[in-house]
N, C-alpha and C positions, 0 to 999 in steps of 0.2 A: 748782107750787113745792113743792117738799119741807121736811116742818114740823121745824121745830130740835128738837134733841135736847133731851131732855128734864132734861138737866145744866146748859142754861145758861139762864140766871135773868134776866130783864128787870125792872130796877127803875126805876122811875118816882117822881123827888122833884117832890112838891107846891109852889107857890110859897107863901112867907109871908104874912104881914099887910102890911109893908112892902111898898111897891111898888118902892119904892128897891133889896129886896135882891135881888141874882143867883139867877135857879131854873137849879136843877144840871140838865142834861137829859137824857135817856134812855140809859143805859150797859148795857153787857152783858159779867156778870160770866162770867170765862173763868179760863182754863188753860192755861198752859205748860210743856211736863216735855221738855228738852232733853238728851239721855246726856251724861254729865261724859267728853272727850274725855282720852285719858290722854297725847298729846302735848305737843308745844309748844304755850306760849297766852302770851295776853297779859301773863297773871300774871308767867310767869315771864321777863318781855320786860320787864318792870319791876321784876324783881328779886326776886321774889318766895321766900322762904327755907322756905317751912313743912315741917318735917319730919315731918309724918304721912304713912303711906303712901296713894298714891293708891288712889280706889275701883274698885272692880269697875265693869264694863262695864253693870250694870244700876241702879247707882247714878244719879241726875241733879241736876239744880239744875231744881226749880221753883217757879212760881210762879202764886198767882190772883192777879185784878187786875179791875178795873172798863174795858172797852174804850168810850173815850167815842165816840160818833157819828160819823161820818165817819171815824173809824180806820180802817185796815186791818194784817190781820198777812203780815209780808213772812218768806221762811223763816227759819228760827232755825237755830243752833250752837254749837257749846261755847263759844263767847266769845259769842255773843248768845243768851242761852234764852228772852231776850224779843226782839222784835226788830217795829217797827211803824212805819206812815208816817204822820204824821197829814196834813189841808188842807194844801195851801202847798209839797207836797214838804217839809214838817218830818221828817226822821227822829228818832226815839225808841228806844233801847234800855236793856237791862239786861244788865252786864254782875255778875258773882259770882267772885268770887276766890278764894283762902286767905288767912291772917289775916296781916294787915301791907300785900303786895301793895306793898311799894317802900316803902311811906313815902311820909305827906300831901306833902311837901315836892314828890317827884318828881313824884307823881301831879298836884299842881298845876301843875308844869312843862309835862308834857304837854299836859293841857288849857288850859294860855293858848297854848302855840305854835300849839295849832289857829286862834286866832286873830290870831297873827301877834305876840305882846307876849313879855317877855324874862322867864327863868329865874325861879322863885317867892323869893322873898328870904326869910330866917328870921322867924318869929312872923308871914308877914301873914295865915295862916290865923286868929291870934286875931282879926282883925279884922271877919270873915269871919260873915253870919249860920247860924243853923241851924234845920234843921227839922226831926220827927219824923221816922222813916222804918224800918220792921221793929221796931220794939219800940226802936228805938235813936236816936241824937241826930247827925243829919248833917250834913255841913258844906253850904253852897250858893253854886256857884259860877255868877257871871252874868257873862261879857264878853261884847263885840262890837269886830269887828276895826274898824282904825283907816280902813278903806274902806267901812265897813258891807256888806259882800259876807257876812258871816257872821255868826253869834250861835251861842254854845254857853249853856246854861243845862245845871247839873247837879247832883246830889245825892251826897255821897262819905259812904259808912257804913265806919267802921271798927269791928269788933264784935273780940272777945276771940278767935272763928272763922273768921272771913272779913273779908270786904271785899267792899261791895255799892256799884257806879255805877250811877247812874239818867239816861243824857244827852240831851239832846235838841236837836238843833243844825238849822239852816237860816236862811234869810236872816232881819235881823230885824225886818221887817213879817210875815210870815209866822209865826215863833216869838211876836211878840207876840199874836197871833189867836187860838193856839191855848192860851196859856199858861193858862188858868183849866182847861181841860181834864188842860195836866200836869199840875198843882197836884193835881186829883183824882185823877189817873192813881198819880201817886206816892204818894198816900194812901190808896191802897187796895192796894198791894199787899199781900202777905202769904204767909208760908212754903205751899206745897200739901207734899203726902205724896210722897214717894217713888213712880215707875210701879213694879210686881212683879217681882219677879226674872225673866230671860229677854227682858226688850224688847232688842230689838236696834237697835243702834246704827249710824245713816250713816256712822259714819267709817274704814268700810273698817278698814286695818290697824293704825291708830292708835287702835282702840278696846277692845283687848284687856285684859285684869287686868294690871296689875301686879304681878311675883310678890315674893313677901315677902323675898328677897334677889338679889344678885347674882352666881351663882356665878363664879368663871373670871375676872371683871372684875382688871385689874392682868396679865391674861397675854395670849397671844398667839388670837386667834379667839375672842372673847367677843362676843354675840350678845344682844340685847336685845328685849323685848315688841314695840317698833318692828322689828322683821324687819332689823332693821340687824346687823351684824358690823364687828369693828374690832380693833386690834393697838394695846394699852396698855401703856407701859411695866413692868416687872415691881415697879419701885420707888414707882407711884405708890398711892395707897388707898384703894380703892373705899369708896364711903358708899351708904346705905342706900336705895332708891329711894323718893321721893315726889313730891307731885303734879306733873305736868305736867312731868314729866323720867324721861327715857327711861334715864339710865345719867348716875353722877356719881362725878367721884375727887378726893380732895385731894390737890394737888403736893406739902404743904408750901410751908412762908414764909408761909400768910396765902393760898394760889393755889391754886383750884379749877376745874374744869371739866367739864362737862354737856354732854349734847344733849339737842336735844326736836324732835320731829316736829310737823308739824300737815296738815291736810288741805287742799290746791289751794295756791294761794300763801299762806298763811298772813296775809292781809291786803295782802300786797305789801311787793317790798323797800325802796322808800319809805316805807311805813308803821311799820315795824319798824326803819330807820336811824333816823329820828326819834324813834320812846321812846328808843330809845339812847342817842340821845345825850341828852334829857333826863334821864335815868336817872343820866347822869356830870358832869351841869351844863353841856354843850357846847354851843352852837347848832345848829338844823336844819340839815345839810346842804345845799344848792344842788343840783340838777338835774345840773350840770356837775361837781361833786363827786362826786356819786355813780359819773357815767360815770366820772370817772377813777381810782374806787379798783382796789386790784390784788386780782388773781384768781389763785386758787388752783383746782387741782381737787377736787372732790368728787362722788363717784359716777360717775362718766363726764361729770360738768357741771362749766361754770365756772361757783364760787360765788365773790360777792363780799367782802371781807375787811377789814373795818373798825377803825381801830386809836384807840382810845380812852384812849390812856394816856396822860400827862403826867411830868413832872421827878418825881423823888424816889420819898415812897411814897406821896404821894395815889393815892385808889382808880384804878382802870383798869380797862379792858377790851380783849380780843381777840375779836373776832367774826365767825363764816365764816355766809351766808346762802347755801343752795342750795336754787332750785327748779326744783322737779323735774316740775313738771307736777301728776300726783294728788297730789302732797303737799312739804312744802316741811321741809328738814332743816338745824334751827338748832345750829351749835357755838362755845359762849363760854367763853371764859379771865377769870378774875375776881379781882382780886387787890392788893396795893400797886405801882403802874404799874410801877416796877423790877423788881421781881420777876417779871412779866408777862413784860416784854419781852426776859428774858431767858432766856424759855421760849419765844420765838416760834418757834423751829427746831421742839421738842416738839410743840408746838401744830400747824404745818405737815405736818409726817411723820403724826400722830394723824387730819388729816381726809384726808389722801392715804389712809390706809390704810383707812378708811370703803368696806365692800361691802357686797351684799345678801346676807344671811342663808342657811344652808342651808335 
């Protein structure tokens, strides 16, 4: 057997006096340092607005943390830099944002549709307990769906930088087995250091710097970190590039538009209609909805075309999903629905004209 490296540390907690109280049991403290992907991510799959420029490619999000016994670490990525299976088939991860990352409200949306219940209503997060979590005061959220086929339990940090999920979902005899574990699992986490400049990153072409402007954006053949190329109109106005978006322009009226790349299918195009539509207060799509939205082309594929907008100027959206195999190429129209939908021609010709890079 080959002896552990000499970085990771086995603690052993003692039982009390009481015989009554729980002994924590053997964990082994570790590390996860995941390259901060400069594509599409979740973040910005939930709206995510932060306008600091994305990091360099040697940048990451990591983290130590106590791995309790019977854990395993399953691979990690930019949206999981923690990512772990515990007993039971429970999965565990940690996801790390930019600051805001949609807003409590959506993000609570999301996570109850996982288990099947309806849109977050205003104030019920105050009702909501909290726990510690990075230095900070988390919300904690526990459902189980109404067939008990699921349990999510999870921890929502909003900090003044980011935004940190801690989830942990599978059936719930299983999540309950393992929960004293999360419990400690989440309480030990804690910021690690930066890996050194030069680690190289899995994510192939999506993992490049972000350059500190846009040149050429707003004209014809502008070409972006993502090796993508596209034909903008001359009128519209390039905005400054930040995290997790590849090229961004204001229409004008309140209406903006983005893309963002991510690596393989980017969680699937099911995965990604569903924040969506939570994101706009819409119900999950149906299976047989999804088949029948209409397509457009993008890249030499049909991507699918999701129209998210309503009467008047409640918020809206337009959104093309295309995957492409190694990587999957997200483009959203964002904006007061009217205004939206009155660019959908713009919107249409904008992802037609979507090629690969010189």
């Amino acid at each position: 057997m080959r002896p552990l490296p000499p970085v990771v540390l086995l603690v052993v907690l003692a039982a009390c006096d009481s015989a009554d109280r729980e002994v924590a049991p053997t964990v082994v403290r570790t590390r996860t340092a995941t390259p901060m992907q400069t594509g599409f991510s979740t973040a910005d799959r939930f709206g995510m607005r932060r306008e600091e420029q994305a990091p360099a490619a040697a940048d990451v999000v990591a983290f130590d943390f106590d791995l309790p016994p019977g854990w395993r670490k399953l691979p990690t990525s930019s949206l999981r830099p923690v990512n772990l299976e515990a007993p039971g088939e429970v999965a565990v991860w940690v996801t790390s944002m930019g600051a805001g990352a949609g807003g409590l409200d959506a993000n609570l949306t999301r996570w109850r549709a996982k288990v099947g219940l309806g849109p977050a209503e205003p104030g019920m997060a105050d009702a909501m307990p909290r726990r510690p979590l990075l230095g900070g005061d988390a919300l904690v959220f526990d459902e189980t769906a109404a067939d008990r086929s699921k349990r999510l339990v999870g921890l929502m940090l909003f900090a003044a930088d980011r935004s940190v999920f801690v989830t942990m979902q599978g059936s719930p005899e299983a999540v309950a087995s393992v929960q004293g574990d999360f419990d400690r699992f989440a309480a030990s986490l804690a910021d690690a250091t930066p890996a050194p400049a030069g680690s190289s990153s899995p994510h192939g072409d999506t993992s490049g710097t972000m350059p500190g402007a846009m040149p050429g954006m707003g004209e014809s053949g502008a070409s972006g970190s993502s090796g993508l190329a596209w034909t903008a109109p001359a009128h519209w106005q390039a905005q400054p590039p930040r995290m997790f978006v590849d090229a961004a322009w204001d229409l004008g009226d309140g209406v903006r538009l983005w893309i963002s790349t991510l690596s393989g299918d980017g969680g699937g195009l099911e995965a990604n209609l569903v924040r969506w539509a939570g994101q706009y207060g819409r119900p999950a799509p149906s299976a047989a909805e999804i088949d029948a939205l209409a397509r457009i082309p993008v890249l030499g594929q049909s991507a699918a075309v999701v129209d998210l907008t309503s009467d008047g100027s409640t918020k809206g959206m337009l959104g093309a999903c295309a995957m492409l195999g190694p990587r999957s190429v997200f483009v959203k129209m964002d904006g007061p629905s009217d205004a939206v939908r009155s660019r959908r021609a713009e919107f249409q010709t904008f992802c037609a004209s979507l090629r690969e890079g010189p």
